[in-house]
N, C-alpha and C positions, 0 to 999 in steps of 0.2 A: 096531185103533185106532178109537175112537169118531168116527160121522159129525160134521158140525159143529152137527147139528143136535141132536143127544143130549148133547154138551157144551154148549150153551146150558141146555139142560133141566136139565142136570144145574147147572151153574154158579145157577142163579135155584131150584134146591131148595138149595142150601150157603147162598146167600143170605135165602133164607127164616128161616135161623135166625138171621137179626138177631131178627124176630120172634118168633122161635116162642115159644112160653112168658112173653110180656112183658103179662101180664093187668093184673099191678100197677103197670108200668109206667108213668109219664107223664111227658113232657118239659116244659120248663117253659109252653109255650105250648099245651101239649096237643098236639102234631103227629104224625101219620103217618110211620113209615116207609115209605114206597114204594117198589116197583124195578120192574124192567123189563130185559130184554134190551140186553146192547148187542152194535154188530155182530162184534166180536169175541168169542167164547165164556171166555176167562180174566179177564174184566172183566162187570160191571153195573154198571148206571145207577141213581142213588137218585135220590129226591125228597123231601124236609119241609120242606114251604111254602113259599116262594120258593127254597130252594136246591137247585141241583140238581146233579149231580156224579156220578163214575165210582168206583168201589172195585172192588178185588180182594182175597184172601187166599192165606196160603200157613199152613204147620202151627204159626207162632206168629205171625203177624200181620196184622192185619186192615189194607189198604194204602189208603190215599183218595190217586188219582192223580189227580183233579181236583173241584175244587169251585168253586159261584160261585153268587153273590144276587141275584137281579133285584131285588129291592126291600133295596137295604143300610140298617142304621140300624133292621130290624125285630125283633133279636134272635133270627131263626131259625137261623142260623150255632150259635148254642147252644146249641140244639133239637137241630141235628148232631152237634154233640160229644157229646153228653150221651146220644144213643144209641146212636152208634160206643162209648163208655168204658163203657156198661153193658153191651153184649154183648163187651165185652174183656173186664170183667170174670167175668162168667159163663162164657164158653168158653175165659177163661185164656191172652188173646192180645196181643202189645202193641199199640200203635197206632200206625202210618206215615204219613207225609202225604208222599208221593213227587214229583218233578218239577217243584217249587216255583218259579214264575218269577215271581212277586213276592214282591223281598224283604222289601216293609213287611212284606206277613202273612207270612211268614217269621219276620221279629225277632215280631210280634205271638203265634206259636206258640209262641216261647220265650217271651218273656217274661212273656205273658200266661196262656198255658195250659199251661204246664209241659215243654214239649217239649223234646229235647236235637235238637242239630246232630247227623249223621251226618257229611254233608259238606255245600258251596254247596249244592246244591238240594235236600234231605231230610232231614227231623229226625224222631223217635220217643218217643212215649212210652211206657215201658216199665211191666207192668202192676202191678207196687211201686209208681209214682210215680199209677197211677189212683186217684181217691179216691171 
């Protein structure tokens, strides 16, 4: 069994390939994806520009277990979708938004960004429905 410290390592290399190969890539605001360790090893931290938030993956799905904007109203939140949906699509994975405890953005995921319910707190979109 790997130490806990070799599954981080290892967790933030699987996570690097949000980036890898995204030369042409640009969100709409130009933003970075960034990560970082978190203290758990089955999870990392992102960052693109005021949002910052927690993701995991498993062999078809790229899971965002928490997200949040310090500055709302900047249209970075878009900047996050937009490169969660392009590395789903390129690695062929759907896209979860897990543990959902508000349900404005909840309904706002469905209705607005295409996501289905799973149940009360998680919905997905599936990589048919990424455009």
């Amino acid at each position: 069994m790997p130490s806990v410290k070799e599954q981080i390592k290892r967790n933030i290399e699987k996570g690097n390939k949000l980036k890898k190969g995204e030369v042409e890539f640009k969100s709409t605001h130009n933003l970075l994806f960034e990560i970082a360790p978190f203290y758990h090893p089955s999870a990392t931290r992102f960052r693109v520009g005021t949002c910052t938030g927690i993701f995991s993956f498993d062999g078809g799905n790229y899971i965002i277990i928490g997200i949040g904007n310090d500055k709302q109203g900047n249209g970075h939140l878009e900047d996050v979708f937009e490169w969660f949906e392009n590395s789903s699509k390129r690695d062929k994975k759907n896209l979860m938004v897990v543990e959902i405890m508000n349900k404005r953005f909840m309904k706002h995921l469905i209705e607005k960004r295409g996501f289905k319910a799973i149940d009360d707190n998680n919905v997905i979109k599936h990589l048919k429905d990424i455009k």
